[in-house]
NUVO-461378 format. One record per residue (C-alpha): residue in three letters; y, z, x. Coordinates in steps of 0.2 Angstrom, whole numbers, plus 5000, padded with zeros to 4 digits. Each point is the difference from the previous one (the first is absolute). Example, Ala and Ser with C-alpha at 12.3 -4.5 7.8 and 13.67 -1.06 7.14 Angstrom:
ALA497850395062;SER501749975006;
This chain:
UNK517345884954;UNK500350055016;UNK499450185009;UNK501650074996;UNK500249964981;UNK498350034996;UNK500250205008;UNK501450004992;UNK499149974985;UNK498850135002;UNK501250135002;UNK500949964983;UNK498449994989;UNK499550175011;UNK501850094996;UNK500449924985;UNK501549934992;UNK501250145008;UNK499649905015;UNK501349905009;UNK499349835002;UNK500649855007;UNK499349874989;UNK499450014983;UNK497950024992;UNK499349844995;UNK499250004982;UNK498450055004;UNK500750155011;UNK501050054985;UNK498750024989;UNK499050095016;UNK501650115002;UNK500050044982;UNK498150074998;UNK500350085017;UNK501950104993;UNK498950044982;UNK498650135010;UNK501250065014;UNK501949954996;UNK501350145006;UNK500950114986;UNK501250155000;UNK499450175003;UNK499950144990;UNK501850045004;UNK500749824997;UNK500549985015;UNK499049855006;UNK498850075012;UNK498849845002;UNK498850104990;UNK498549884994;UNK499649994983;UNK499149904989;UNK500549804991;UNK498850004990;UNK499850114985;UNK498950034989;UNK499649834992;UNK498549914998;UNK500649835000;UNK501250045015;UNK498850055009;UNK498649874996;UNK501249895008;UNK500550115015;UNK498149975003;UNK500049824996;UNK501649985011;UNK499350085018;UNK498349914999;UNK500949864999;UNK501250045016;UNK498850115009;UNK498449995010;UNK498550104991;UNK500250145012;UNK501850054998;UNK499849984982;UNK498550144999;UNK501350095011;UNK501349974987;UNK499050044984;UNK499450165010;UNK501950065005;UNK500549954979;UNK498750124995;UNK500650155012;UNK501749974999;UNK500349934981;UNK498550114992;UNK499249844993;UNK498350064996;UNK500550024979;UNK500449825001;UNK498349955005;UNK499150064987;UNK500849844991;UNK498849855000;UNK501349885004;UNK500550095015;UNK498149985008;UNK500149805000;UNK501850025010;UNK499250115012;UNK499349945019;UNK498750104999;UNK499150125014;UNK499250155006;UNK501650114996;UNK500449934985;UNK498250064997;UNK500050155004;UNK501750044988;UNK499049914986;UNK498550125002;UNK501450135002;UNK500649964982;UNK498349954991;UNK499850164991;UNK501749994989;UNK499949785002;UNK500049954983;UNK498549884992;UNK500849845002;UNK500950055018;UNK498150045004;UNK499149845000;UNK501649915010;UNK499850145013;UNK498249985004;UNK500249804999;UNK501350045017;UNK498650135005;UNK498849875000;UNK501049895011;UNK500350105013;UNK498150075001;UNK499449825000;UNK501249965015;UNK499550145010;UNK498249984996;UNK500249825007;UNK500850105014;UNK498850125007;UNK498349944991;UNK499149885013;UNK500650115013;UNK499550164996;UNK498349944993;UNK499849925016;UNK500650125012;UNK499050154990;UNK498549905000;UNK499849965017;UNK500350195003;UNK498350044989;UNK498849905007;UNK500750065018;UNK500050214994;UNK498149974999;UNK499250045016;UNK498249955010;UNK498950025015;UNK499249834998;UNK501249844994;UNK499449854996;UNK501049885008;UNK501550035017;UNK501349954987;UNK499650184995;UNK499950095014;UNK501650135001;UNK500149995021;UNK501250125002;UNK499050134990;UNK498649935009;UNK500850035017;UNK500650184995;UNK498250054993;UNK499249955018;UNK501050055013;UNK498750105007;UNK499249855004;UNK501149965012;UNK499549905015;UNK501150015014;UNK499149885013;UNK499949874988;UNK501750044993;UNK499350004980;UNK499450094987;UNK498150004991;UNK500550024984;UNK498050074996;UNK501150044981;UNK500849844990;UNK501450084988;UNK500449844986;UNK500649994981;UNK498850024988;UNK499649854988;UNK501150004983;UNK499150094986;UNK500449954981;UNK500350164994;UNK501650134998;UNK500150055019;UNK501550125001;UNK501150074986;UNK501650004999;UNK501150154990;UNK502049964998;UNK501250134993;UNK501849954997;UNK501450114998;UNK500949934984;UNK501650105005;UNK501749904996;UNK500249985017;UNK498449925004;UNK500249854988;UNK499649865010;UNK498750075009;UNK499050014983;UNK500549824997;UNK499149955016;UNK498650125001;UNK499549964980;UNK500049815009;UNK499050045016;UNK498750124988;UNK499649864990;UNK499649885014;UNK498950145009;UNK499150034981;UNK499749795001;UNK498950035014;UNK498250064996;UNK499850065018;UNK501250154996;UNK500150124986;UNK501650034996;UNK501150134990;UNK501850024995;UNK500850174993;UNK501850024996;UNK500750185001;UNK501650084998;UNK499850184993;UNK498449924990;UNK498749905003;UNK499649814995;UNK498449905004;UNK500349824998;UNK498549955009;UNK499749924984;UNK501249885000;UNK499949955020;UNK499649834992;UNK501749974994;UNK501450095012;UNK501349954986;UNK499050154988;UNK500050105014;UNK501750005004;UNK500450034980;UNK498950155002;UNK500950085012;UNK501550124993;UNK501549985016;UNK501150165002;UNK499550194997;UNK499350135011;UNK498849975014;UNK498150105001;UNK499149955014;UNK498950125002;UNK499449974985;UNK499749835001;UNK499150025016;UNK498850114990;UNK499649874989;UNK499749875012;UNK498950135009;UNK498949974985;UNK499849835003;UNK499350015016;UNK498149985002;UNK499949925017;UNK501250095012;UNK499549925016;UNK500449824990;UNK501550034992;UNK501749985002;UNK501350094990;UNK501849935002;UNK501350134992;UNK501749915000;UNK501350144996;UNK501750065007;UNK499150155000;UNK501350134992;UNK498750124992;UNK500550074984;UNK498150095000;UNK499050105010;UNK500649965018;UNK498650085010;UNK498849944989;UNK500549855000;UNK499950005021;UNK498350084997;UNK499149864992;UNK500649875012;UNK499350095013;UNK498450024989;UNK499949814995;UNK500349965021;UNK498750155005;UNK498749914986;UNK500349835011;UNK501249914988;UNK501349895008;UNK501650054994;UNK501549914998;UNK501950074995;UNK501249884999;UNK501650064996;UNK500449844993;UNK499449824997;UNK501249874999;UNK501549895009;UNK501450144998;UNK500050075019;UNK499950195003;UNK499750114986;UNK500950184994;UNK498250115004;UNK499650174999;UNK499850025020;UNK499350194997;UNK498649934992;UNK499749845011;UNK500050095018;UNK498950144992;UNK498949834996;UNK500149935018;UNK499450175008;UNK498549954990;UNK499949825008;UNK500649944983;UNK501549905002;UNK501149974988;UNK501149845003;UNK500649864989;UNK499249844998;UNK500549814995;UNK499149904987;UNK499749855015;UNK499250175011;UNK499150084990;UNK498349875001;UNK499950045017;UNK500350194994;UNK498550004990;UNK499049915013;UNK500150145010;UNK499750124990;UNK498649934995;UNK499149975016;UNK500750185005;UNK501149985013;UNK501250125004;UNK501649994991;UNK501050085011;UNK500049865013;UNK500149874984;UNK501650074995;UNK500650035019;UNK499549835004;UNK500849914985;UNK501650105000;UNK500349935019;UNK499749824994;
């Protein structure tokens, strides 16, 4: 198929069979043409005058739509099929459907598909329940797989590095730019070099829990995939004995799954998405969970529209960042780009050299890493959002 032909093509599975094409589909572009018209086909407007209104091909049908599913994994990459699946859900109002087990074995599984089954899991029926966590399962082992080796690496190397001496045992653990900085009093300028009379080094790696690490997730509707990847990145951090590591979910309430950290899966069924949103007071119970400020972290991911105490709220950040904790906000964790954010709150935040920005899954071991060895955020996110 020549250039020509094959934009032509294009143009008539993008438009639709309205279009005015110069040759005819093959089969297979057919059937791709048909699972295309059934979730974006053109009807008559209200009026009946034809005003290329989209509406939906599918109906409300089980079966249909088992093989709508079956048909675009067939004809599509994985990736415009979780588009697909995502659009059918918005657009068609599919979520009752997936409460039938049938329908989770035609899916392609992912993290929003995830978060629409947590979405759903308190009215999910018994037998819809154990189909829905079997998907659940999939999509938390992939990203485990994912970020696991990574993250444990990356984060570990930031602990033994946090710890700090005056006399290392080897050069391999001499930090020289720390070393430089700490004697440049020592200068010598007819010799051109400095006596460093003070090594700076890492310390060596101790067995036990060396920092602690607090995670609060908004469970918002909004913020769904965020608690799928934070409930993955908490249990990898709880894996590691170097770390202590908790996880609360909060909307207008307040969950500890701590508990469950061994198994993200539970913790994502803990979670309740949708409903009002209390930081404050979740920022009070994590307040409480905090025994060693000067070696902690406490990550607060939230879109940070407050339906508590506001001032409160900015009062116990500034408590937690006074008593030497490294806070993090991150208005959201995932792949989604820029996120809707209560921007009162987050500049109120940044005048406390708190900034509040977004973060990927693939950034954010190099996140924790620095929070961990204390570096400044603010050049963290300014460095990372120029790259």
């Amino acid at each position: 198929m020549n250039a020509v032909d094959e934009r032509e093509r294009r143009w008539r599975l993008v438009l639709g069979r309205e279009a005015r094409c110069g040759s005819g589909l093959s089969s297979a572009d057919q059937g791709m043409d048909a699972a295309l018209e059934a979730l974006y086909n053109r009807g008559d407007d209200a009026s009946g005058g034809g005003g290329g209104r989209r509406s939906a091909g599918l109906g409300a049908s089980a079966p249909r739509v088992s093989r709508w599913l079956g048909d675009i994994r067939e004809y599509f990459p994985t990736s415009v099929v979780q588009v697909m699946q995502k659009d059918a859900m918005e657009r068609l109002g599919l979520h009752q459907l997936l409460l039938e087990p049938e329908m989770m074995e035609a899916v392609e599984p992912d993290v929003h598909l995830v978060g629409t089954l947590l979405s759903l899991n308190r009215v999910m029926p018994d037998e819809a329940r154990e189909s829905a966590r079997a998907v659940v399962r999939k999509v938390v082992d992939d990203l485990e797989r994912r970020v696991a080796q990574k993250t444990r690496s990356v984060v570990r190397g930031a602990i033994d590095r946090s710890s700090r001496t005056t006399r290392p045992r080897r050069a391999a653990d001499i930090d020289w730019n720390a070393t430089i900085r700490r004697n440049l009093a020592h200068y010598l300028p007819e010799h051109d070099t400095i006596v460093p009379q003070t090594l700076v080094g890492y310390g060596r790696r101790s067995r036990g829990v060396q920092k602690d690490v607090v995670l609060a997730i908004d469970q918002s509707g909004s913020m769904a995939s965020s608690v799928v990847y934070a409930s993955v990145f908490g249990a990898v951090l709880a894996s590691m004995s170097a770390l202590r590591t908790s996880l609360v979910a909060f909307d207008t309430a307040v969950v500890d799954l701590t508990e469950e950290l061994t198994d993200p899966v539970e913790v994502l069924f803990g979670t309740q998405l949708g409903g009002g949103t209390d930081i404050n007071r979740a920022i009070a119970y994590c307040q409480g969970l905090i025994t060693k400020p000067n070696d902690s972290v406490f990550v607060l991911i939230s879109d940070l529209y407050e339906g508590g105490v506001r001032a409160e709220m900015l009062k116990r950040v500034a408590a937690m960042k006074s008593a030497g904790v490294q806070v993090v906000v991150l208005l959201a964790l995932s792949d989604e780009g820029a996120p809707f954010y209560d921007r009162q709150n987050a500049a109120a935040l940044a005048e406390m050299d708190v900034p509040a920005f977004a973060c990927t899954p693939d950034a954010f071991p190099e996140l924790m890493a620095a929070a961990i060895q204390g570096q400044p955020l603010t050049a963290w996110v300014d460095k990372h959002q120029d790259a």
